[in-house]
DOTORFI-240016 format. One record per residue (C-alpha): residue in one letter; x, y negated, z negated. Coordinates in steps of 0.5 Angstrom, whole numbers, padded with zeros to 4 digits, always signed. Each point is the difference from the previous one (the first is absolute). Layout:
DOTORFI-240016
AXYZ ...
***
This chain:
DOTORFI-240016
X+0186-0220-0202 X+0005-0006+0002 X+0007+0001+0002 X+0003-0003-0005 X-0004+0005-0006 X+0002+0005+0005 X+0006-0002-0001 X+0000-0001-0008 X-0002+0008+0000 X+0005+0002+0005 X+0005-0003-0003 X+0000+0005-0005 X+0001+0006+0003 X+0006+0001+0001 X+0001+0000-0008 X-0005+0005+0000 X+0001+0008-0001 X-0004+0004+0003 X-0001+0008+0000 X-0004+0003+0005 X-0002+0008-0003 X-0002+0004+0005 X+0000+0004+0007 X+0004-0003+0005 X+0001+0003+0006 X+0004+0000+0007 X-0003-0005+0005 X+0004+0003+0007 X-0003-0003+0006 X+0002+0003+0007 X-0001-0005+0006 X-0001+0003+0006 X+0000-0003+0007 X-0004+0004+0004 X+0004-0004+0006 X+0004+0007-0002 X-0006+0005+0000 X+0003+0006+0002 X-0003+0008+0001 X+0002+0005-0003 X+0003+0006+0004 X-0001+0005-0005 X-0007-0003-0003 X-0003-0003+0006 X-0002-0005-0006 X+0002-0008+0001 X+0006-0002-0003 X+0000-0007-0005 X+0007-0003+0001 X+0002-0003-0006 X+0004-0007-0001 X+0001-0002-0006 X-0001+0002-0007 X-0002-0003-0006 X+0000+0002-0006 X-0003-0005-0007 X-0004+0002-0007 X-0007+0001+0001 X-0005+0001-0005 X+0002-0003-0007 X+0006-0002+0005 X-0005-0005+0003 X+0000-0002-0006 X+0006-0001-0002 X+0002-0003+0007 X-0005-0006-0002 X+0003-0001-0006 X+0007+0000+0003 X-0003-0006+0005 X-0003-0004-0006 X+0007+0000-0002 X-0001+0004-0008 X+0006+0000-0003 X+0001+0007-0002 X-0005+0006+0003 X+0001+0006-0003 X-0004+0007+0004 X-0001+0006-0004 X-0002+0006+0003 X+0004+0006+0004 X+0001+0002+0007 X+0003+0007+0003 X+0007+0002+0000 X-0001+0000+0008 X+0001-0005+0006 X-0006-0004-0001 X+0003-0002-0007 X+0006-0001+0002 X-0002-0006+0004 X-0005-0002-0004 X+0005-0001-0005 X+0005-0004+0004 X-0007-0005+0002 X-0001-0001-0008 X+0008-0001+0000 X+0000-0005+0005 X-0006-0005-0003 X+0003-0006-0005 X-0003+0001-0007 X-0002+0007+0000 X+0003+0005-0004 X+0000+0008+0000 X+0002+0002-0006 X-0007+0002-0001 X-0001+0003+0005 X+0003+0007+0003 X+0001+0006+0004 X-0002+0007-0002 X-0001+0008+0003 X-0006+0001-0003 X-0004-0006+0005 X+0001-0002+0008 X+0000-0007+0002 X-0007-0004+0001 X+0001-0001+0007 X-0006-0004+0005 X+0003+0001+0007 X-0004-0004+0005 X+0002+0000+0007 X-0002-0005+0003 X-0001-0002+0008 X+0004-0007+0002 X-0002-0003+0007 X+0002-0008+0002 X-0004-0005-0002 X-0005+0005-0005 X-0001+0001-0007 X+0004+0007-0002 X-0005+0006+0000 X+0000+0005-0004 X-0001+0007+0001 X-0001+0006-0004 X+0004-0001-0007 X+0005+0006-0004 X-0002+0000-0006 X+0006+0004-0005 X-0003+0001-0006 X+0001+0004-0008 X-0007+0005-0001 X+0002+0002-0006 X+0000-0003-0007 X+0005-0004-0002 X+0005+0004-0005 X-0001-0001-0007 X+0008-0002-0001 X-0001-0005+0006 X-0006-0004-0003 X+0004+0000-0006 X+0004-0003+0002 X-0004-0006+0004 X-0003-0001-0007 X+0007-0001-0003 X+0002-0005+0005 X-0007-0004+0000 X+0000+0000-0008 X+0008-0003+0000 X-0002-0005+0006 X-0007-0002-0005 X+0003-0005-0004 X+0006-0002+0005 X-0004-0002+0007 X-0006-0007+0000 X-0004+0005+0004 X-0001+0007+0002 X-0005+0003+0006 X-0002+0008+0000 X-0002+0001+0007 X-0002+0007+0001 X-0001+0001+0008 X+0000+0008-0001 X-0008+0004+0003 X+0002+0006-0005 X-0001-0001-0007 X+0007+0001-0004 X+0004+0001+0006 X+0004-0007+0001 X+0003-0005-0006 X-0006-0002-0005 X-0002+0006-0003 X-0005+0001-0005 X+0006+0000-0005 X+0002-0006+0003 X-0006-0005-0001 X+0000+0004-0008 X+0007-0003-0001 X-0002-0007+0003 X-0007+0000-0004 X+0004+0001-0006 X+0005-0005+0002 X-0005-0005+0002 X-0004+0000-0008 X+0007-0002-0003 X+0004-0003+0005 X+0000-0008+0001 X-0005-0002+0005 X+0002-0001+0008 X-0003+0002+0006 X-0001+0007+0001 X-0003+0000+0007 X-0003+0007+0002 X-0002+0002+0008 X-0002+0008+0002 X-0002+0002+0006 X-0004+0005-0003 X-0004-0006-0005 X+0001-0001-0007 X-0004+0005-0004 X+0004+0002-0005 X+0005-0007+0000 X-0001-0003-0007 X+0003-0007-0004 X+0003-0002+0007 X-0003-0005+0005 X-0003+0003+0006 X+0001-0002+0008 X-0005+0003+0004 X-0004-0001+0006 X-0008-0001+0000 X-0001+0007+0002 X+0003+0002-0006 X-0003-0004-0005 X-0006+0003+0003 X+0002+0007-0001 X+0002-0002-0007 X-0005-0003-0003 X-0006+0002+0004 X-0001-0007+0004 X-0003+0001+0006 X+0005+0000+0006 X-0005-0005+0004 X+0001-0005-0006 X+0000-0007+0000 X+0006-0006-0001 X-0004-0001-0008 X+0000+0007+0000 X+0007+0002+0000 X+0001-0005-0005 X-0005+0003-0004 X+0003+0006+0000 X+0007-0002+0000 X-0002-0004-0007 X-0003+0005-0003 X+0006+0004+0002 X+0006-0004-0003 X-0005-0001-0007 X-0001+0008-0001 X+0008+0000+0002 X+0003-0005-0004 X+0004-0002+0006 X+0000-0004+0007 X-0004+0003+0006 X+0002-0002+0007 X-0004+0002+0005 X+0002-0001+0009 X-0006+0000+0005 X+0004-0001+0006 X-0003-0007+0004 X-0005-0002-0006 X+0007-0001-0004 X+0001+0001-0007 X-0003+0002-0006 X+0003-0002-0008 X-0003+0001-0007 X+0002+0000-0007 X-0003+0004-0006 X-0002-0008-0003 X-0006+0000+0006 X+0004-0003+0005 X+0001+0001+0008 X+0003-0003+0006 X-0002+0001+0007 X+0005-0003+0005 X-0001+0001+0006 X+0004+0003+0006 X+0004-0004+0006 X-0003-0001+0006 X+0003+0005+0005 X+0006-0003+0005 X+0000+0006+0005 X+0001+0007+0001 X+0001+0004-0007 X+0002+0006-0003 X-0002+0001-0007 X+0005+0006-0002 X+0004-0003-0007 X-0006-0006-0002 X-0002+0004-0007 X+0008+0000-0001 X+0001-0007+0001 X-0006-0001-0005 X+0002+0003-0005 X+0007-0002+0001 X-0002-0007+0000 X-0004+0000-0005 X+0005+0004-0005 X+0005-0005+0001 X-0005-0006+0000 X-0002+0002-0006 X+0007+0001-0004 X+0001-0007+0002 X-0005-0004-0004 X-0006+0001+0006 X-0006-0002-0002 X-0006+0005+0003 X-0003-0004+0006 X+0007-0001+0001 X+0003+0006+0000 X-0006+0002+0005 X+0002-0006+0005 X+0008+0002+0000 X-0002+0008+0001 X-0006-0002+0005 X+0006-0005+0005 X+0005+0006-0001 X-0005+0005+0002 X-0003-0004+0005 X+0008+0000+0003 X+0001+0007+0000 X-0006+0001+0004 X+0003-0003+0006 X+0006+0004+0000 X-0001+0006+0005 X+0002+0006+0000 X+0004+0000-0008 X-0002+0000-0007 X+0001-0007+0000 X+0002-0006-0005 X-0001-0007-0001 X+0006-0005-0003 X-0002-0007-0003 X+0002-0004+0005 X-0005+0004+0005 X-0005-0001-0006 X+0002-0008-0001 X-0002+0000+0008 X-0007+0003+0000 X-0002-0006-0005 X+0003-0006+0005 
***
């Protein structure tokens, strides 16, 4: 990858449309300054003394923050929060990103706020160290009447967006925003629909996806296929190869410091490898930069091994920025290549 093929890519972007179906939650994080440590009178405990808040889209919302710092014209985010205080905020951070547009995306009584609460220790001249995190999660199934109308709007979006992502972030099965009847109105829509790139990320792995391209880690290319977990560079391409032909779609597949792996369902496969480390990392938002980058890469005319070199720069970015769910511009890309 060059600069100035960089450049040709990216100055696509911003004509793009892009929706991002999926769960998007609340990332809060608290800054404690333990310069402030107290103990509680009535507990004997230790006391954090917050700081600062901050509060920014996680999950799916990582990847919605990558595509706002690519620059993507248009963001459409499709999916719910709760009728609460944490989807209060969560939709004032959407509203204040430039391109995003909510109408997709909606509070309702029936589910509370995704939220991941991350205290975090603050010291002079130290990375930010995080303690025990607050999860507030829904473990019920997603109503029917809620499902419903996600399908609706990725059914509208379809024929209107260059790209849509689903990313499913919940550990329950049918308790976040891609349900099974979800995936159902996509499949159908993506036998009769022009084609695009429709990228599909699940924290739970992909079984079950189908007629989408699929963004996985190694081992969940291994659980998958039945690859051994302990597989060589050749072998993942094996796999990821007989993947995407049995799919009929694109397979890309992140192996941390061995970098990238891409295959096509004609036989080929690329291998990019990862960018040398420049200090401390915290890998917290890399898959999201991936599948972000890879997505809007692709929307803009991306051939695959140079997909896979703009999705390895911005990860390799993300990667340095500790303490949040990070994100990477195209300048800070155009940087990394000198």
């Amino acid at each position: 990858m060059t600069p100035d093929r960089l450049s040709e890519i990216a100055s696509r972007y911003s004509k793009l449309r892009i929706a991002v179906v999926g769960d998007l939650c609340l990332d809060r994080y608290l800054e404690i300054d333990p310069s402030r440590a107290e103990v509680s009178i009535e507990t004997g405990l230790p006391v954090y003394n917050v700081a600062r808040v901050r509060s920014q889209p996680g999950a799916a919302g990582t990847i919605l923050n990558n595509l706002v710092a690519l620059g993507v014209g248009q963001i459409f985010p499709v999916g719910f929060c709760g009728e609460d205080g944490e989807g209060y905020e969560l939709l004032r951070a959407l509203g204040a990103l430039p391109g995003v547009d909510t109408a997709h995306f909606f509070q309702t009584s029936a589910r509370r706020t995704f939220t991941y609460c991350k205290p975090l220790i603050m010291e002079p001249g130290q990375p930010p160290r995080e303690l025990n995190r607050l999860d507030s999660k829904n473990w019920t199934p997603t109503p029917a009447e809620v499902a419903d109308r996600i399908a609706d709007s990725v059914e509208k979006l379809r024929g209107a967006v260059d790209a849509v992502i689903l990313m499913d972030q919940v550990d329950v099965e049918e308790t976040g925003v891609v349900t099974k009847s979800v995936l159902a109105r996509v499949e159908a829509l993506e036998k009769k629909a022009a084609p695009i790139p429709v990228l599909a990320d699940s924290r739970r792995g992909l079984r079950g996806f189908s007629s989408v391209i699929f963004k996985m880690n190694a081992a969940e290319l291994s659980a998958l296929t039945g690859m051994p977990a302990q597989s060589s560079l050749e072998e993942v391409r094996s796999a990821a190869v007989e993947l995407a032909q049995q799919n009929q779609r694109a397979v890309f597949v992140t192996m941390a410091e061995r970098g990238l792996v891409g295959a096509l369902p004609d036989g080929r496969s690329e291998h990019v490898p990862a960018l040398a480390l420049r200090g401390t990392i915290d890998v917290v938002g890399a898959g999201d930069s991936v599948t972000a980058n890879l997505a809007a890469a692709l929307a803009g005319g991306a051939e695959l091994r140079e997909a896979l070199s703009v999705a390895a720069l911005a990860s390799s970015i993300v990667i340095h920025q500790l303490g949040t769910s990070g994100s990477a511009s195209v300048a800070q890309m155009k940087g990394l290549l000198g």
